[in-house]
Predicted model as a PDB file, atoms N, CA, C, CB and O in Angstrom, pLDDT in the B-factor column:
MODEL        1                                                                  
ATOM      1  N   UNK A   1     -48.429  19.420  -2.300  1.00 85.00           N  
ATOM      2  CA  UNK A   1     -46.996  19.173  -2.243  1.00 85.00           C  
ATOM      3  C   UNK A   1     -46.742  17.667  -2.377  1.00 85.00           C  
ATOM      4  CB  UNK A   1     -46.388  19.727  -0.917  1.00 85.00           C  
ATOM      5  O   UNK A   1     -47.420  16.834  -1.777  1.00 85.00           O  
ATOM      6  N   UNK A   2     -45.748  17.370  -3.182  1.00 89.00           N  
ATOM      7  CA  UNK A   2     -45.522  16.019  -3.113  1.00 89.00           C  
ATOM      8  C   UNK A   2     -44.775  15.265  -2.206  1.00 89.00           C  
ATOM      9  CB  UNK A   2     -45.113  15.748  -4.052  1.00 89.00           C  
ATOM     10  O   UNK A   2     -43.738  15.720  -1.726  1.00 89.00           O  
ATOM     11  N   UNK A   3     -45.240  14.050  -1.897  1.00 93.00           N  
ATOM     12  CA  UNK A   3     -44.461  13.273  -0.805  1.00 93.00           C  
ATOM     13  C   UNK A   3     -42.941  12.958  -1.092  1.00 93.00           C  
ATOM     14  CB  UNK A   3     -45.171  11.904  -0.576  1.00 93.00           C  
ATOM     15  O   UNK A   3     -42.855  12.422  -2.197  1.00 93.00           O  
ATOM     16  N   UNK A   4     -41.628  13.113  -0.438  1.00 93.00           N  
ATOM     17  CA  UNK A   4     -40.881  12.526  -0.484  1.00 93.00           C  
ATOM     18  C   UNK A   4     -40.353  11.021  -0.607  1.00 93.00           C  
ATOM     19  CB  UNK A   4     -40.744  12.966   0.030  1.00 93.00           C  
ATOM     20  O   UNK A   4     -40.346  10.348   0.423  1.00 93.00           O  
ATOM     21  N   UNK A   5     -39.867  10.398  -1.921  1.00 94.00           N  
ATOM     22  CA  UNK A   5     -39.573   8.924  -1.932  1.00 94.00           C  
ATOM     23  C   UNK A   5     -38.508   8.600  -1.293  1.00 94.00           C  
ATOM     24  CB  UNK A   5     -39.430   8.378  -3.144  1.00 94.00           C  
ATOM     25  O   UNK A   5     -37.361   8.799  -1.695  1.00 94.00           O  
ATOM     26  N   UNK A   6     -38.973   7.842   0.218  1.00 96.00           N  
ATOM     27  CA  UNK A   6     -37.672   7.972   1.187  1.00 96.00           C  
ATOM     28  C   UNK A   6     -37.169   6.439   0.351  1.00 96.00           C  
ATOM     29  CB  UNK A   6     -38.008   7.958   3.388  1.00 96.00           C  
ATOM     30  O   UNK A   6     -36.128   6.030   0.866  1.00 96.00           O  
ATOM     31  N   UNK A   7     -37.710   5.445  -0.894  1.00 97.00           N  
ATOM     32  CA  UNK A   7     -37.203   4.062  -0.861  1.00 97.00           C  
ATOM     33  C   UNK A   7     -36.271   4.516  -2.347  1.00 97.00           C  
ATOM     34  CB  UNK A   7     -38.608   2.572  -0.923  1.00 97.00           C  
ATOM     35  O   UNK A   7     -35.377   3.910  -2.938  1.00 97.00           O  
ATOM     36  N   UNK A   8     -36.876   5.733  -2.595  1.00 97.00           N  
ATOM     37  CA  UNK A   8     -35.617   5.885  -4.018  1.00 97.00           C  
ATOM     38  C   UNK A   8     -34.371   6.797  -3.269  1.00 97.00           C  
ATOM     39  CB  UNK A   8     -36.399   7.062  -5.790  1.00 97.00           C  
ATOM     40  O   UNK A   8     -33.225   6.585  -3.665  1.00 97.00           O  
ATOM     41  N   UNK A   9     -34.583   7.768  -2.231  1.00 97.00           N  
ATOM     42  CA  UNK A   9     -33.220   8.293  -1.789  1.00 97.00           C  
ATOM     43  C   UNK A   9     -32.389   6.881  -1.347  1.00 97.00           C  
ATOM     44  CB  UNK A   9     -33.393   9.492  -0.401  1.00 97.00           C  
ATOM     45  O   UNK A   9     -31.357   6.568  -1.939  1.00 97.00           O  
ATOM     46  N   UNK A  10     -32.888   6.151  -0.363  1.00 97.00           N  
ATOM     47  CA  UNK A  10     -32.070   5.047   0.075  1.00 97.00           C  
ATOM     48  C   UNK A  10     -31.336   3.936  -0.679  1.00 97.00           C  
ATOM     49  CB  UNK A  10     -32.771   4.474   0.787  1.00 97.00           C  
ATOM     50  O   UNK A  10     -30.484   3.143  -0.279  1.00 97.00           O  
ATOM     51  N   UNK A  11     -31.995   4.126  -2.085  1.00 98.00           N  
ATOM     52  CA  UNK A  11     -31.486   3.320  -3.006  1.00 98.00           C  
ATOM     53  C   UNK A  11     -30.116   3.777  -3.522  1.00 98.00           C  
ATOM     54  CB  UNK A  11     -32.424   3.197  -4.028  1.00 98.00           C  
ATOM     55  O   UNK A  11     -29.171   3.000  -3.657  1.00 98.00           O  
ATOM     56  N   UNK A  12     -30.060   5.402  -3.869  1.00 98.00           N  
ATOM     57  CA  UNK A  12     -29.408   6.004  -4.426  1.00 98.00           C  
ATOM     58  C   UNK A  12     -27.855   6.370  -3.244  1.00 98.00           C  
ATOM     59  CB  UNK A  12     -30.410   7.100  -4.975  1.00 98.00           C  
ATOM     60  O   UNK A  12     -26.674   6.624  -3.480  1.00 98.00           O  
ATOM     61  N   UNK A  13     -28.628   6.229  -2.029  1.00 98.00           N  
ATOM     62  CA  UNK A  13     -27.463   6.093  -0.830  1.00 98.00           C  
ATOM     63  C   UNK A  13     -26.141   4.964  -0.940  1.00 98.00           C  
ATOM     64  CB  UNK A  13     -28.314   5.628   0.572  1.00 98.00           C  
ATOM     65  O   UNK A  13     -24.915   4.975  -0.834  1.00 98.00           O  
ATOM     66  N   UNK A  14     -27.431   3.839  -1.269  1.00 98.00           N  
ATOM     67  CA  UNK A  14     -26.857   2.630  -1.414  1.00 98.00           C  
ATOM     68  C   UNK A  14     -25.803   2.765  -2.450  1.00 98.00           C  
ATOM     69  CB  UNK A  14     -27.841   1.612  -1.724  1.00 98.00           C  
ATOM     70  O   UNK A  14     -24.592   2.832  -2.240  1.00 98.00           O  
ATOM     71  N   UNK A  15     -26.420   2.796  -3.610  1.00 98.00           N  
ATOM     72  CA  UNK A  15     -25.146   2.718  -4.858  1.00 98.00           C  
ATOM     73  C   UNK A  15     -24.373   3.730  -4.658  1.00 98.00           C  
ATOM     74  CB  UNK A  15     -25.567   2.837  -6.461  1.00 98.00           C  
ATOM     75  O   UNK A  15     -23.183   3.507  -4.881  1.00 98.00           O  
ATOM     76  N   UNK A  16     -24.596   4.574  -4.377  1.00 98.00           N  
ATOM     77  CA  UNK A  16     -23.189   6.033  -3.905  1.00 98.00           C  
ATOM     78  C   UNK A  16     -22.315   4.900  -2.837  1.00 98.00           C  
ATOM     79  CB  UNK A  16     -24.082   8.108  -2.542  1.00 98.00           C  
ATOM     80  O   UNK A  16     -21.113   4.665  -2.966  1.00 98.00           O  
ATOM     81  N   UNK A  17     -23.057   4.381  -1.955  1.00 98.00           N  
ATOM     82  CA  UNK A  17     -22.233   3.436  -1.021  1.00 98.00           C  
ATOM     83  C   UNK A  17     -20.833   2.243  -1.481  1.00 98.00           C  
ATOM     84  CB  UNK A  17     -23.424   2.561  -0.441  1.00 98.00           C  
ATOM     85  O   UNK A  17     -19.709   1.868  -1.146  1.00 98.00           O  
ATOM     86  N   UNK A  18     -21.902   2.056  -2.458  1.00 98.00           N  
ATOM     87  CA  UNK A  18     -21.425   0.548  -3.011  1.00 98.00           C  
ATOM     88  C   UNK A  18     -20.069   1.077  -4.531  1.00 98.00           C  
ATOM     89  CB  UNK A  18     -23.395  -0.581  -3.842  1.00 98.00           C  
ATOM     90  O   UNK A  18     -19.022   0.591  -4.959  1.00 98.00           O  
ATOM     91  N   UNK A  19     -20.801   2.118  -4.815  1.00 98.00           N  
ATOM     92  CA  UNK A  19     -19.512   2.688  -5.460  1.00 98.00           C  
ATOM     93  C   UNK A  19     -18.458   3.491  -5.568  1.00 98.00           C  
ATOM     94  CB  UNK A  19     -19.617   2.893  -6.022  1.00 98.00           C  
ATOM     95  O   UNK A  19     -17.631   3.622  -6.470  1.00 98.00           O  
ATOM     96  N   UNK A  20     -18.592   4.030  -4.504  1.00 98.00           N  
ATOM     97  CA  UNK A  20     -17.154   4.371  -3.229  1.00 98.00           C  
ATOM     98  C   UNK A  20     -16.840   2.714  -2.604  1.00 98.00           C  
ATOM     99  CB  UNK A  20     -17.862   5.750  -1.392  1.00 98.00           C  
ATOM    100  O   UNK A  20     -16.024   2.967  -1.718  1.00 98.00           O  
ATOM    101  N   UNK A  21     -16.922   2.090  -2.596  1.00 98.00           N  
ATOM    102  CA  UNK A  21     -16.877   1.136  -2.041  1.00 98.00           C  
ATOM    103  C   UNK A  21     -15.268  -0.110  -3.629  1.00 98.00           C  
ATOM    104  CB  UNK A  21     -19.006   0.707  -1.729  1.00 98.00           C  
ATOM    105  O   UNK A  21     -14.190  -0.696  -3.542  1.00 98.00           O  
ATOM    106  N   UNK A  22     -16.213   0.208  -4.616  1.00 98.00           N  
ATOM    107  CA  UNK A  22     -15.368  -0.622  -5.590  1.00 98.00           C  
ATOM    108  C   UNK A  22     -14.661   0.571  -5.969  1.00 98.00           C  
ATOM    109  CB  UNK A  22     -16.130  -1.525  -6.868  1.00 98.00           C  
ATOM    110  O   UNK A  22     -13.772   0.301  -6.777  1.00 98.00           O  
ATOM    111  N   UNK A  23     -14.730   1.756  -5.690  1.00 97.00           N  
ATOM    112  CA  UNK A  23     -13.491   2.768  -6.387  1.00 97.00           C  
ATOM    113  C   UNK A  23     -12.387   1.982  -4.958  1.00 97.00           C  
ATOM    114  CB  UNK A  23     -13.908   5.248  -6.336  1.00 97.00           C  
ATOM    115  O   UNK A  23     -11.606   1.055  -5.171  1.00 97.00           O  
ATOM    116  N   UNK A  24     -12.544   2.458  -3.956  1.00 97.00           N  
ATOM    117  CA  UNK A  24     -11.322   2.013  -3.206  1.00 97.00           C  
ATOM    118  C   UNK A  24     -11.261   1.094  -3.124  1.00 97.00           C  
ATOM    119  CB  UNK A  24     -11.041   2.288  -2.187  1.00 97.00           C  
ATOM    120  O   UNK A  24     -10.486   1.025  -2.170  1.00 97.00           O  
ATOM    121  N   UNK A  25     -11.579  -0.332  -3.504  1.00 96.00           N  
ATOM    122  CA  UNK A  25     -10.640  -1.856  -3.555  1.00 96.00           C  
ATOM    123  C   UNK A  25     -10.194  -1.518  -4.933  1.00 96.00           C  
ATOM    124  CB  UNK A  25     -11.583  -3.646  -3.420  1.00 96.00           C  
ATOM    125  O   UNK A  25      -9.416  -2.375  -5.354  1.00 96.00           O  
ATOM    126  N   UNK A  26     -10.464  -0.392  -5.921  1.00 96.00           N  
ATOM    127  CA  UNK A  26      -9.790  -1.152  -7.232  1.00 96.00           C  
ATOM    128  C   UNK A  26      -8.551   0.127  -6.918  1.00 96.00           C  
ATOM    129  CB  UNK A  26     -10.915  -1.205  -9.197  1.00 96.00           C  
ATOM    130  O   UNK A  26      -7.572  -0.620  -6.904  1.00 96.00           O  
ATOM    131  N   UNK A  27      -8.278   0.784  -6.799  1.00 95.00           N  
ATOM    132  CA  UNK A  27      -7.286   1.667  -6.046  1.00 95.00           C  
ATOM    133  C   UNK A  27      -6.388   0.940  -5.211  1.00 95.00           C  
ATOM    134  CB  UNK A  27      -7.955   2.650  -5.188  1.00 95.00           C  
ATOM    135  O   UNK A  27      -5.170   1.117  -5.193  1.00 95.00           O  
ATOM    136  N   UNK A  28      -6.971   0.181  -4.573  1.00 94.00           N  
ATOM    137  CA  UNK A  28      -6.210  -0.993  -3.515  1.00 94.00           C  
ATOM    138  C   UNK A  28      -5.552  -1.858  -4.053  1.00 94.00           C  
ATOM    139  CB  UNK A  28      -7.034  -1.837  -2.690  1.00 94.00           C  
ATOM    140  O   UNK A  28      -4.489  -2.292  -3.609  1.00 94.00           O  
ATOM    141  N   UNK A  29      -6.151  -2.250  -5.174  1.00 93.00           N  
ATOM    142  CA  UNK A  29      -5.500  -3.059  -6.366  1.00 93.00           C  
ATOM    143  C   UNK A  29      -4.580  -2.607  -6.831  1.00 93.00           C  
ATOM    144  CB  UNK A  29      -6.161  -3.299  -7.398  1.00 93.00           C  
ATOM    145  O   UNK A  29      -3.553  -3.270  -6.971  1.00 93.00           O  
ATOM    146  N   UNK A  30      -4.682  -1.313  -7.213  1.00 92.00           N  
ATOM    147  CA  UNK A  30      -3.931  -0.708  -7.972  1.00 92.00           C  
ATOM    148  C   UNK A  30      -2.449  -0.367  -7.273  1.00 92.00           C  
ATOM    149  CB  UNK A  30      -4.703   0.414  -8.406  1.00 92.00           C  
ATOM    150  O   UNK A  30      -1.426  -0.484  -7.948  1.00 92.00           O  
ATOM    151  N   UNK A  31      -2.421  -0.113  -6.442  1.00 91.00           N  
ATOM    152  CA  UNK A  31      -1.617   0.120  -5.502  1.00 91.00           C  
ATOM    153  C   UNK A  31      -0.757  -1.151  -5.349  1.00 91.00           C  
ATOM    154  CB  UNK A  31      -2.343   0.541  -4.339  1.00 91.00           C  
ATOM    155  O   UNK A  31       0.429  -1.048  -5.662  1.00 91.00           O  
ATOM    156  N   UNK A  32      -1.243  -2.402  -4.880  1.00 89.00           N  
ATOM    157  CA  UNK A  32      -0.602  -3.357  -4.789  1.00 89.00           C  
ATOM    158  C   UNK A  32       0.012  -3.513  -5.706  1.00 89.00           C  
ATOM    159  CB  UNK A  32      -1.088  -4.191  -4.525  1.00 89.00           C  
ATOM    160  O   UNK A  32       1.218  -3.532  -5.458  1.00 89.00           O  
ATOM    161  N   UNK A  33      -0.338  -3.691  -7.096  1.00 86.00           N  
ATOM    162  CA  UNK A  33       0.538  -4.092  -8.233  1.00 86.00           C  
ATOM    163  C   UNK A  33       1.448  -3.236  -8.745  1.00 86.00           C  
ATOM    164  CB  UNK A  33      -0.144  -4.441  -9.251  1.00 86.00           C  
ATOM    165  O   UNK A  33       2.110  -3.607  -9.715  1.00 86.00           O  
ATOM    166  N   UNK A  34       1.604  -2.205  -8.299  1.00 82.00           N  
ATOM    167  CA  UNK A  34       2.378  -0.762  -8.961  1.00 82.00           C  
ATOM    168  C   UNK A  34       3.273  -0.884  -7.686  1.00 82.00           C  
ATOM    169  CB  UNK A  34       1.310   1.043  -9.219  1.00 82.00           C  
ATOM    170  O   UNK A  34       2.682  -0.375  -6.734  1.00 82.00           O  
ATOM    171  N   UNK A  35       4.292  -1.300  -7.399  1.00 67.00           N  
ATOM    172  CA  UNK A  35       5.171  -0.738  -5.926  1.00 67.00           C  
ATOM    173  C   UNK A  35       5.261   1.424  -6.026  1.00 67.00           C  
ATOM    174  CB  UNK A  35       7.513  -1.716  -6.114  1.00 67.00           C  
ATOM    175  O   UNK A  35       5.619   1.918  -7.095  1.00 67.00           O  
ATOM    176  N   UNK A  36       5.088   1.869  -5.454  1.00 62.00           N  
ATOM    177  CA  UNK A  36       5.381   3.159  -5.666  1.00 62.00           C  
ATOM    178  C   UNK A  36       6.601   3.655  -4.630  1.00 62.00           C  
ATOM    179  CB  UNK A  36       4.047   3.951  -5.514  1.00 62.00           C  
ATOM    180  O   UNK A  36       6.846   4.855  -4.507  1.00 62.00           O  
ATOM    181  N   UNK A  37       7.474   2.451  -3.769  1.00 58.00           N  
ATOM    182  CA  UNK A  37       8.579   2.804  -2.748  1.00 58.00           C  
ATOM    183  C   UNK A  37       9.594   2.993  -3.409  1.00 58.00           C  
ATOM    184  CB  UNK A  37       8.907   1.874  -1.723  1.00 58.00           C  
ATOM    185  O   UNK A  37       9.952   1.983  -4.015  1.00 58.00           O  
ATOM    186  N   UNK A  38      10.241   3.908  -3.556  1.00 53.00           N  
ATOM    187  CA  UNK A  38      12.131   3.690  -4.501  1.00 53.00           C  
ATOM    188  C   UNK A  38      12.842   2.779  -3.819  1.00 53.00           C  
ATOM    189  CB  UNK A  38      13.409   5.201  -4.494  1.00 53.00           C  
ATOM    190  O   UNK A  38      13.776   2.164  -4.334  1.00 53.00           O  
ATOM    191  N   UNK A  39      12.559   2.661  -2.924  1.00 52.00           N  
ATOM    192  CA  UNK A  39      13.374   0.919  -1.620  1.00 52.00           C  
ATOM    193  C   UNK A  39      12.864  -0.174  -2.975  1.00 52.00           C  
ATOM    194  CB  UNK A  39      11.907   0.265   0.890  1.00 52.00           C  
ATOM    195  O   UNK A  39      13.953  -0.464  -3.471  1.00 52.00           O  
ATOM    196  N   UNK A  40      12.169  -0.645  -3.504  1.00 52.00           N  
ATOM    197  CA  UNK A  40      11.605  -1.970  -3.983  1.00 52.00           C  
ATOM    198  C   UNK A  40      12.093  -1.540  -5.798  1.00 52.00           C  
ATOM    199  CB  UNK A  40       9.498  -2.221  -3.509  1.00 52.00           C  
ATOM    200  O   UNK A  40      11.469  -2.067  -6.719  1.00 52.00           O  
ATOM    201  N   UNK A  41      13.004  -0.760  -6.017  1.00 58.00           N  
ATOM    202  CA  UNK A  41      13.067  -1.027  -7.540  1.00 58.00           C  
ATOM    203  C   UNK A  41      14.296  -1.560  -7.450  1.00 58.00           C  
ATOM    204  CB  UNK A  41      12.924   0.202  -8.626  1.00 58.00           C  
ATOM    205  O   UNK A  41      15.182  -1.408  -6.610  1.00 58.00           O  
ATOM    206  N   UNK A  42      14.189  -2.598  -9.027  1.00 58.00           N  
ATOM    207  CA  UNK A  42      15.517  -3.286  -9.032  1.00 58.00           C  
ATOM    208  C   UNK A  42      16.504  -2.538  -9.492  1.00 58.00           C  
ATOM    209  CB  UNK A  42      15.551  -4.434  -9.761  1.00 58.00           C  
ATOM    210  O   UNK A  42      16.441  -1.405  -9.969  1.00 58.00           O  
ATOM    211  N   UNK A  43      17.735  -3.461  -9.270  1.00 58.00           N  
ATOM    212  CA  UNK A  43      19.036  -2.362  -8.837  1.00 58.00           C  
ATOM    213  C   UNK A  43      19.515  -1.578  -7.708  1.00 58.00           C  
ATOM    214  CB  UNK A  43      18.992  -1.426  -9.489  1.00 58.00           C  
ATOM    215  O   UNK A  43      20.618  -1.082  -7.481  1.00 58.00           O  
ATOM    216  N   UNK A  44      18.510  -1.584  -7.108  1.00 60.00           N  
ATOM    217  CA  UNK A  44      18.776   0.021  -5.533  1.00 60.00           C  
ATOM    218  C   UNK A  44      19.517  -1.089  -4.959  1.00 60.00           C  
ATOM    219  CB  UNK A  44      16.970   0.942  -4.083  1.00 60.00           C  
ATOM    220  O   UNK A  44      19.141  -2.236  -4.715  1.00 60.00           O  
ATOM    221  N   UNK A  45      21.030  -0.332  -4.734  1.00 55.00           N  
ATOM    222  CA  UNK A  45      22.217  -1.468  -3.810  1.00 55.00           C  
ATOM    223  C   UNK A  45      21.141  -1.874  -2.248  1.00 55.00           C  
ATOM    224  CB  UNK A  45      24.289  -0.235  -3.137  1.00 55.00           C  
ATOM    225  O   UNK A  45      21.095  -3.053  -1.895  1.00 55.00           O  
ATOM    226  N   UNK A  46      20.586  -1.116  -1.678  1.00 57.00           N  
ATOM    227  CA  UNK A  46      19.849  -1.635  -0.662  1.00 57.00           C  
ATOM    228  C   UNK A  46      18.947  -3.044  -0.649  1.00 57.00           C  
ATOM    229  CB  UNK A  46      19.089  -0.640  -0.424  1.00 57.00           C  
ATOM    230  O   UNK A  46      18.963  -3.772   0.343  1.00 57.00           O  
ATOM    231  N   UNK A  47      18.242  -3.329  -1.715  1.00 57.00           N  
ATOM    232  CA  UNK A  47      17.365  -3.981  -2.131  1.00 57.00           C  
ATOM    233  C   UNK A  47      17.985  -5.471  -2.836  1.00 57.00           C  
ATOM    234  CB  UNK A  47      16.626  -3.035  -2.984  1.00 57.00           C  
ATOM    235  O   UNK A  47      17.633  -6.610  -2.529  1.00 57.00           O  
ATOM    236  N   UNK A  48      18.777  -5.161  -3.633  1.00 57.00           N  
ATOM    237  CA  UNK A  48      19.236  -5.895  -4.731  1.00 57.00           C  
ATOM    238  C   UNK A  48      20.246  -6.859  -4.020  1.00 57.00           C  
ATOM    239  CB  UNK A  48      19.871  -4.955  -5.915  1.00 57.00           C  
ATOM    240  O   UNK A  48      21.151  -6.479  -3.277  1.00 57.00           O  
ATOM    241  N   UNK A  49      19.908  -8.447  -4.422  1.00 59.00           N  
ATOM    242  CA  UNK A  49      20.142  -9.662  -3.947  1.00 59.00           C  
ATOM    243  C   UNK A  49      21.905  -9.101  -4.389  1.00 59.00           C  
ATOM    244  CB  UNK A  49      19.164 -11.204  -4.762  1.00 59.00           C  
ATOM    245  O   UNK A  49      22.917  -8.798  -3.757  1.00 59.00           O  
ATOM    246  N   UNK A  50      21.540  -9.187  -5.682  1.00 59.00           N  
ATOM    247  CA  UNK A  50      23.266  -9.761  -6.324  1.00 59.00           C  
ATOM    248  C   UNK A  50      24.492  -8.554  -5.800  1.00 59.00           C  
ATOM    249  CB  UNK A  50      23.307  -9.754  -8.597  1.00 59.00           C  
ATOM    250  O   UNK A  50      25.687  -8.809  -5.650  1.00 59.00           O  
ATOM    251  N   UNK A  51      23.855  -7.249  -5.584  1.00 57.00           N  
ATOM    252  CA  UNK A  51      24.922  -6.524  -4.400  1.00 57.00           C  
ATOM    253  C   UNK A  51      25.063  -6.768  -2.889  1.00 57.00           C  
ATOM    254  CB  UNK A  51      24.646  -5.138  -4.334  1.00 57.00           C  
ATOM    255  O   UNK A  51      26.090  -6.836  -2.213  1.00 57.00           O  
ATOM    256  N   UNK A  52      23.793  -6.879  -2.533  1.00 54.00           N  
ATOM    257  CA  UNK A  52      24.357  -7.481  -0.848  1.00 54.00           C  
ATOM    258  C   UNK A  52      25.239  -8.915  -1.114  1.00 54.00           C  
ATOM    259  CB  UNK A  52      22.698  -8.001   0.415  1.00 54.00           C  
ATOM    260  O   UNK A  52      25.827  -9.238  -0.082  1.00 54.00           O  
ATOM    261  N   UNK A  53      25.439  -9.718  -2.082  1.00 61.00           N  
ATOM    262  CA  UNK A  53      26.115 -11.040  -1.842  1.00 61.00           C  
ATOM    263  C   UNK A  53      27.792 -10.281  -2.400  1.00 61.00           C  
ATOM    264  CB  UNK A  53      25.268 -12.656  -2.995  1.00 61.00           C  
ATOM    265  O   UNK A  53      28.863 -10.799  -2.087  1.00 61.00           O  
ATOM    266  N   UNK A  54      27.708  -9.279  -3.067  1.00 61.00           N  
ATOM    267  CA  UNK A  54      29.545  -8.619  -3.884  1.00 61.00           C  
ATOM    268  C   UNK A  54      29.552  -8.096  -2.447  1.00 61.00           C  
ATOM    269  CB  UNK A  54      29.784  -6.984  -5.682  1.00 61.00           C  
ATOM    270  O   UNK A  54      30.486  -8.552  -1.786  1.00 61.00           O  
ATOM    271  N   UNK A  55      28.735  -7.246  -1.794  1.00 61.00           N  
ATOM    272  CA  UNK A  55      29.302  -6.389  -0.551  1.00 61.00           C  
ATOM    273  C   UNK A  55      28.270  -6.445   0.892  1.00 61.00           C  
ATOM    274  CB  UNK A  55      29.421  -4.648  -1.121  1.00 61.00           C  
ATOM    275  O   UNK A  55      27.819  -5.378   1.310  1.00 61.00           O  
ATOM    276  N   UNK A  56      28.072  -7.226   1.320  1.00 59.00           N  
ATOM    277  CA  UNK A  56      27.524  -8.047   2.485  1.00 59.00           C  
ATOM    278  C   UNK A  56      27.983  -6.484   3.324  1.00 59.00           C  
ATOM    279  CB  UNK A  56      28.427  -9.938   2.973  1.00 59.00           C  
ATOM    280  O   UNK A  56      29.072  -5.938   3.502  1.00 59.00           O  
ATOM    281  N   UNK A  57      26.513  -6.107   3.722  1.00 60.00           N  
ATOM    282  CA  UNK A  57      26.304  -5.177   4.836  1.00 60.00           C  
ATOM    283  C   UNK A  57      27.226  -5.226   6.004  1.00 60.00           C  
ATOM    284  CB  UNK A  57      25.022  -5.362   5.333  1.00 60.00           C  
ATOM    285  O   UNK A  57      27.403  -6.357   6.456  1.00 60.00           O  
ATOM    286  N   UNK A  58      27.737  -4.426   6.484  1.00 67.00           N  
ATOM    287  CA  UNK A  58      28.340  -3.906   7.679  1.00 67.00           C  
ATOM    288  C   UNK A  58      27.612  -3.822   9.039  1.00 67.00           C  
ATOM    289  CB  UNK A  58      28.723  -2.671   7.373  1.00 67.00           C  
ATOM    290  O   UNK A  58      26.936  -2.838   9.339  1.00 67.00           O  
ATOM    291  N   UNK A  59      27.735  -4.630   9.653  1.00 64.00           N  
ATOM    292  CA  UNK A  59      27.071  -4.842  11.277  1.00 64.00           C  
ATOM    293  C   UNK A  59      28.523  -4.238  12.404  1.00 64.00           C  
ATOM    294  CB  UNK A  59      26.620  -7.099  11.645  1.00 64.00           C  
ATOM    295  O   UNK A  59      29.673  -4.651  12.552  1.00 64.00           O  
ATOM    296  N   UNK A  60      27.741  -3.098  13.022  1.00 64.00           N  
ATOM    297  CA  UNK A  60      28.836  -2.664  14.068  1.00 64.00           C  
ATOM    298  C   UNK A  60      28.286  -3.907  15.195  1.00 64.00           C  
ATOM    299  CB  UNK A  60      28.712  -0.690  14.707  1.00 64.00           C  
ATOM    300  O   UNK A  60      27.351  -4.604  15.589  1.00 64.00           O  
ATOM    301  N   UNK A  61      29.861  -3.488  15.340  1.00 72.00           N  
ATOM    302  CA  UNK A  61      30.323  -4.470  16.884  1.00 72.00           C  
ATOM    303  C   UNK A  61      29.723  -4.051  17.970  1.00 72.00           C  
ATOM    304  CB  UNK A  61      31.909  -4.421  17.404  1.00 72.00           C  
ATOM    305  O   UNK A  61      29.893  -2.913  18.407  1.00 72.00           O  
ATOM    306  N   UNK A  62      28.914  -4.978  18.554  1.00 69.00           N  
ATOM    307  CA  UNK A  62      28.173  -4.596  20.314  1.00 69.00           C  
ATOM    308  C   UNK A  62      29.277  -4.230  21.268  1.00 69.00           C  
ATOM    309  CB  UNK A  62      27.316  -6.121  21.202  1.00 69.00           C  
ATOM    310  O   UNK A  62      30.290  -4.914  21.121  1.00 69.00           O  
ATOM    311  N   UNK A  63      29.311  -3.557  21.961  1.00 69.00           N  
ATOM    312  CA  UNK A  63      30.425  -3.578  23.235  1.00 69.00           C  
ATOM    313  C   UNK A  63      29.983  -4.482  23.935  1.00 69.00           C  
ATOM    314  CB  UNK A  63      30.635  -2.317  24.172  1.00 69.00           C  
ATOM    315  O   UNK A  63      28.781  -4.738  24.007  1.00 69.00           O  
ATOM    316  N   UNK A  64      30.902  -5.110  24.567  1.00 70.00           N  
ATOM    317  CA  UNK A  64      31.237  -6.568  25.399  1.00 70.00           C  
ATOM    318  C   UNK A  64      30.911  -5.404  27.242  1.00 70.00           C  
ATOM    319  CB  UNK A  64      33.736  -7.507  24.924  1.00 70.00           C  
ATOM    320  O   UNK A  64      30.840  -4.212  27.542  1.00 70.00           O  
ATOM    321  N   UNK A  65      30.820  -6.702  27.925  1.00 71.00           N  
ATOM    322  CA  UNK A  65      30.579  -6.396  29.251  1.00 71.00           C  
ATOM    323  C   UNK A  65      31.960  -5.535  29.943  1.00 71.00           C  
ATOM    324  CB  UNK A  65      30.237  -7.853  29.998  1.00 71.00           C  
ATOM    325  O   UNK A  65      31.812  -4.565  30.687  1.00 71.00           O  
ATOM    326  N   UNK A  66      33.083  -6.000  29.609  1.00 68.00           N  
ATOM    327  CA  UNK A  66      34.508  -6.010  29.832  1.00 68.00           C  
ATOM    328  C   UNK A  66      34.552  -4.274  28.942  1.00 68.00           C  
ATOM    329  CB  UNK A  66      35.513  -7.698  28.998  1.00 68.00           C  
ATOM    330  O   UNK A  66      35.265  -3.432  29.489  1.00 68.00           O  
ATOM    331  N   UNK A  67      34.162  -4.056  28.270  1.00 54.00           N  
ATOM    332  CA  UNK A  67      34.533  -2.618  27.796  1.00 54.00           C  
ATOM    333  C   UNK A  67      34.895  -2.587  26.234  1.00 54.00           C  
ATOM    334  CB  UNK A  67      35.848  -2.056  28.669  1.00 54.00           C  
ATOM    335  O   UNK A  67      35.212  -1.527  25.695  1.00 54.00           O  
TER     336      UNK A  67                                                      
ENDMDL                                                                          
END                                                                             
């Protein structure tokens, strides 16, 4: 029976390691540069500079101590 090569499984551990490893930072990458939130596209009145300055958000009034 032949001996098991425990220095070629560990090798092969390794690069399975190491390349799960660069799939998810380049995914991570990928992610960063792609926004995928509908909050962050331009135009959405929420988001968009040049509508909050035509219609400046609405802040309710705190109640005062007095009522």
């Amino acid at each position: 029976m032949a001996t098991p090569n425990y220095g070629y499984e560990k090798r092969q551990r390794e690069l399975a390691k190491k390349k799960k490893k660069e799939e998810k930072l380049r995914a991570k990458a990928d992610r960063k540069l792609e926004p995928e939130s509908p909050g962050l596209m331009p135009g959405d009145p929420e988001t968009d500079v040049a509508s909050l300055e035509r219609d400046p958000p609405t802040v309710p009034e705190l109640p005062t101590k007095n009522g």
